[in-house]
N, C-alpha and C positions, 0 to 999 in steps of 0.2 A: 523641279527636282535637281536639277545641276546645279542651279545656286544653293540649295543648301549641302548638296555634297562638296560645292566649295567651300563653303561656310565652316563644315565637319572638318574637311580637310587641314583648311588654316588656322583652326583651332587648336586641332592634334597635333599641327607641326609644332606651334608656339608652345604647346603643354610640353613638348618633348624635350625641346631646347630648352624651355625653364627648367625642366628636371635636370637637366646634364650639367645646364649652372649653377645648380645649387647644388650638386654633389660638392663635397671639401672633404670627403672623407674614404680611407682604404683600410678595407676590411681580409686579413689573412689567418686562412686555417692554419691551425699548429698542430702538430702529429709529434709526441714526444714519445720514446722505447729505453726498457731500459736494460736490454740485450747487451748494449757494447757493456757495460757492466756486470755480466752474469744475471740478472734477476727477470720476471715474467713483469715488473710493473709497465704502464701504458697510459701517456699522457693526454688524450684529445682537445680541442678546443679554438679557440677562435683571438684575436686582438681586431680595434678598430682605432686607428691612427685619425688626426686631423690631418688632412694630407697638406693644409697651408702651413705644418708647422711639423713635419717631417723629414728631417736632415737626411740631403740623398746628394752628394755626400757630406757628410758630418759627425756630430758626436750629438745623442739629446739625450736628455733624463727630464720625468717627469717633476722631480726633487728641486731641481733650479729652476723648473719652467722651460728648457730648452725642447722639450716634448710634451704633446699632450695626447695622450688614452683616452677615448670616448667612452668605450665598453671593453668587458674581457672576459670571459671564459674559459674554463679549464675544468674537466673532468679527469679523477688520475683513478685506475682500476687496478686490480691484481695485484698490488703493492704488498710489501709484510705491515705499513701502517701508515696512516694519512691517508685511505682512502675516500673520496667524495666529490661534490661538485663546487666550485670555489668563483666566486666574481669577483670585479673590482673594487668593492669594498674590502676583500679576503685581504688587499696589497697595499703598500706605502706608494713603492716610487718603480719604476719601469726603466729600462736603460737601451741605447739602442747607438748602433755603432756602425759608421760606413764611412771606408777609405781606408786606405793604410800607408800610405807616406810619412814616415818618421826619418828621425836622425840616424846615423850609419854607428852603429853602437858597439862595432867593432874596433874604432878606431880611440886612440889613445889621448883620454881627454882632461888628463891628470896633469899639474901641476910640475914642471921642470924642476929638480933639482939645480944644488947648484953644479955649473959644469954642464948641465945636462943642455941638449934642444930642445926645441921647442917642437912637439908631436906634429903632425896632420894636421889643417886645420877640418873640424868637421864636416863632413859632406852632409848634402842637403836636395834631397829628389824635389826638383822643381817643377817636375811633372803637375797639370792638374791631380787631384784625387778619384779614382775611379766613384761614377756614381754605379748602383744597383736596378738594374729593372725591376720593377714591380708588378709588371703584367706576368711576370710567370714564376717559377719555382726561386725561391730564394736561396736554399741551401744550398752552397755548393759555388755561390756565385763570385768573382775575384772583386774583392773589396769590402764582403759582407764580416764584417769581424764579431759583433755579438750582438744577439737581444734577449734579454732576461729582466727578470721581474724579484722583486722584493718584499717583505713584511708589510706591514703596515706604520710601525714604528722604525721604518730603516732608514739608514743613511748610508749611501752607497759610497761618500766619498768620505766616509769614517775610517778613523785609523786601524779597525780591525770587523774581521766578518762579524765577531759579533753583533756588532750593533747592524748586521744589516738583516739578522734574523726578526721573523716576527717573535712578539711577544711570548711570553712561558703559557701554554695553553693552546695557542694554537697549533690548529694541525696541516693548516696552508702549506703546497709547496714552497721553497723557496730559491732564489740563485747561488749556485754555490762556485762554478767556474763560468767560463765563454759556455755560452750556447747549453750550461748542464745547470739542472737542477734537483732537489733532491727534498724527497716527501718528509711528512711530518717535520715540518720546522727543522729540514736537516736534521734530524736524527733518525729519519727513514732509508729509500731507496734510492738509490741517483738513477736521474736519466738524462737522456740527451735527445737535443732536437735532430727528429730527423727530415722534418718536412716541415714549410711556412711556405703555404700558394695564398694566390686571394683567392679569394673566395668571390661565387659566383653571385650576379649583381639580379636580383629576381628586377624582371618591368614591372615597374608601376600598373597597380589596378585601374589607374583610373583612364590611362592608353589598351589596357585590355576590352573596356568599355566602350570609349571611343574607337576600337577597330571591329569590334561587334557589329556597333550601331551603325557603323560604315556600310559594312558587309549586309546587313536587314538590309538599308535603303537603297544600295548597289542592286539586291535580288527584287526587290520593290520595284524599281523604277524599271526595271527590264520587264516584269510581268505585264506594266501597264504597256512598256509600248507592243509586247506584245497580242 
């Protein structure tokens, strides 16, 4: 009996650690409102990142390849229109933004007359870039600059929103500022994110199994020696 609850045992641990090795993926609820805007509409749903190919910190779009979306979800309710359930087929390209170190854009980077000096030269935060946790609430967090999503025909780095709209006919949310988005193809309701947590990692069935069958032959082998 002990050698095979060793056997159970060292099976269960190897299944376990296999499973943790092959996760590459982060999966975050999204809660969109669209209150700070006057209106009752209500965004729910879900994103699932490659987590090997999620910039923390960085800049990624699904568009260039710097990001990749596994799955996505979004249910929008109460809205005046584009209400429904939407996947990632609904979308083009995904966009996602972490760090904020930029140029000092205050400072005068214009060309001297003549006579004139020569400005400041520009400063530059040599700082690393903040990355973001991902183990808990994203909103809110110093460095998180944007995540938003697009048509299916969009170009995010087009010289104008429209082409970042989906197509004439759909009724997909879309991105229309940081972190806001707005129903029916932008011509609906705006809302804004107001929660992005991960979302909860269920155990594998098949260590639920393996701690069952534990547990029978743990109560097994006690009856006998009883």
């Amino acid at each position: 009996m002990q050698n095979i609850l060793r056997i159970i045992s060292t099976t269960a641990f190897l299944l376990i650690v296999s499973t943790s090795l092959k996760a590459s993926s982060v999966t975050l609820d999204l809660s969109y409102s669209g209150t700070p805007f006057g209106n009752t509409a209500i965004g729910t749903g879900f994103v699932t990142f490659d987590d090997n190919n999620l910039p923390n910190p960085g800049h990624g779009d699904t568009y260039d390849g710097t990001l990749t979306v596994l799955d996505f979800g979004l249910t929008i309710t109460d809205a005046s229109s584009g209400n429904g359930s939407f996947n990632l087929a609904d979308f083009g390209s995904f966009l996602w933004q972490v760090g904020n170190n930029e140029f000092d854009a205050s400072l005068n980077l214009t060309v001297p007359g003549p006579g004139e000096e020569l400005g400041p030269e520009p400063s530059i935060d040599l700082t690393p870039e903040p990355s973001i946790d991902l183990t808990t609430e994203l909103v809110g967090q110093t460095g998180f600059i944007d995540f938003n999503f697009f048509g299916p025909e969009s170009f995010p780095q087009g010289p104008s929103l429209q082409e970042e709209l989906a197509p004439e006919g759909s009724s997909a949310p879309t991105g229309t500022l940081y972190f806001e988005i707005t129903t029916n193809n932008a011509a609906g309701d705006r809302l804004l994110l107001q929660s992005m947590t991960p979302s909860a990692v269920p155990v594998p069935a098949a260590i639920w199994l393996f701690a069952s069958g534990m547990i029978g032959l743990i109560g097994l082998g006690k009856r006998k020696q009883a």
